[in-house]
C-alpha positions in Angstrom: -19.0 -29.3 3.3 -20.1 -26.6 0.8 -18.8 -22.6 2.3 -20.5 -20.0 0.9 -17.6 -17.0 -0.1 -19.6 -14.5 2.2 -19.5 -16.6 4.6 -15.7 -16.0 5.0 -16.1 -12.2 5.6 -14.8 -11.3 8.8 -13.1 -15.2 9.5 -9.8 -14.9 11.0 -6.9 -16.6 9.3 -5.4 -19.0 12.1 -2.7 -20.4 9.8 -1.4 -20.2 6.1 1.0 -23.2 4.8 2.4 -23.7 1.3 4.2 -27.6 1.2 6.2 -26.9 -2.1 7.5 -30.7 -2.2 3.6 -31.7 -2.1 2.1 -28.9 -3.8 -0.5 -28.4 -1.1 -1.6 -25.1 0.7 -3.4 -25.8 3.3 -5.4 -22.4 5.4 -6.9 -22.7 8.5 -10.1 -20.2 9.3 -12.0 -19.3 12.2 -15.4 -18.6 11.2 -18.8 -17.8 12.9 -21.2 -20.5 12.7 -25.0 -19.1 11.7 -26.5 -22.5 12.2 -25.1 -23.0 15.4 -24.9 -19.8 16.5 -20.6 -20.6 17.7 -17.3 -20.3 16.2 -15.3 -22.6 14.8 -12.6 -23.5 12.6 -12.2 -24.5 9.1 -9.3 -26.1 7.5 -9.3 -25.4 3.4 -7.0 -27.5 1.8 -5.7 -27.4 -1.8 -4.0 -30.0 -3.7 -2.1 -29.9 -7.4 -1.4 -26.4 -6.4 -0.3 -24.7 -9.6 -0.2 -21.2 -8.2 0.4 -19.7 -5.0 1.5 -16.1 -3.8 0.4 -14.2 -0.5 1.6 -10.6 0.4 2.0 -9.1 3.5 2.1 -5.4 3.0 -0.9 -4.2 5.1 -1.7 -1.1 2.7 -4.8 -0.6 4.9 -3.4 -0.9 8.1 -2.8 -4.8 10.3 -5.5 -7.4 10.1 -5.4 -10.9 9.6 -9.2 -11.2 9.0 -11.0 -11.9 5.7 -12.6 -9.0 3.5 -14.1 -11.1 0.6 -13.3 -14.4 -1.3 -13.5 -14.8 -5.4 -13.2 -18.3 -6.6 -13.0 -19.5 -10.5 -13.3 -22.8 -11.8 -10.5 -23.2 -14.4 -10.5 -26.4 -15.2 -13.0 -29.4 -14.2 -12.0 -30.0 -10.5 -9.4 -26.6 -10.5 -10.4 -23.6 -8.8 -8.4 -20.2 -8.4 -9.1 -18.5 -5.7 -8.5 -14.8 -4.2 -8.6 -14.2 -0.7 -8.6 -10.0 0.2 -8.1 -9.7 3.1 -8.9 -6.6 5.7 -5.3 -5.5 5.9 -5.3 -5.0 1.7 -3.6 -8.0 0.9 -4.4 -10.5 -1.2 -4.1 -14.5 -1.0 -3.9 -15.9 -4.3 -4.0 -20.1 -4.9 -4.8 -22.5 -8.2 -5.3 -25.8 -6.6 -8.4 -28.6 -6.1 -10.1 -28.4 -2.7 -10.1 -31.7 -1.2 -12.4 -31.1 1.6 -14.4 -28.2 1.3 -16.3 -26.5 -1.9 -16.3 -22.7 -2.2 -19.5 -21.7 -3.3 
């Protein structure tokens, strides 16, 4: 399923897990369905994850919701991808998605 990076503004992140052994992050998202007019949840998941590093400073105050997404292809398959979210952190991962494309 292809996600548009707006799409993500204002989706709340459920969950955020790094597996270091299996260099996987895997991020699950509640976001609002246009189509269907519901919420529901999305599971990203990245594999060969080269980079990963999440701060949890809240400079803007507490929020677990998504502000904007950036994604970069790198390399053929390898995307890096910022996450802002509405607290002023940022979500950082280099990694293949294995079951959704960021568009």
């Amino acid at each position: 399923m292809k996600i548009k990076c707006q799409d993500l503004h204002d989706a709340q992140i459920k969950s955020l897990d790094y597996f270091w052994k299996r260099k996987k992050v895997s991020m699950v998202l509640s976001i609002f369905n246009k189509q269907k007019n519901l919420i529901e949840e999305v599971e990203l998941n990245l594999c060969s994850v080269t980079k990963f590093s999440a701060s949890l400073e809240e400079p803007w105050g507490p929020s677990w919701c998504v502000n904007s997404v950036k994604v970069v292809e790198i390399k053929t398959g390898m995307q890096k991808i910022e996450i802002e979210t509405q607290s002023g952190d940022r979500i950082l991962i280099s990694g293949i998605t294995n079951n959704h494309t960021l568009i």
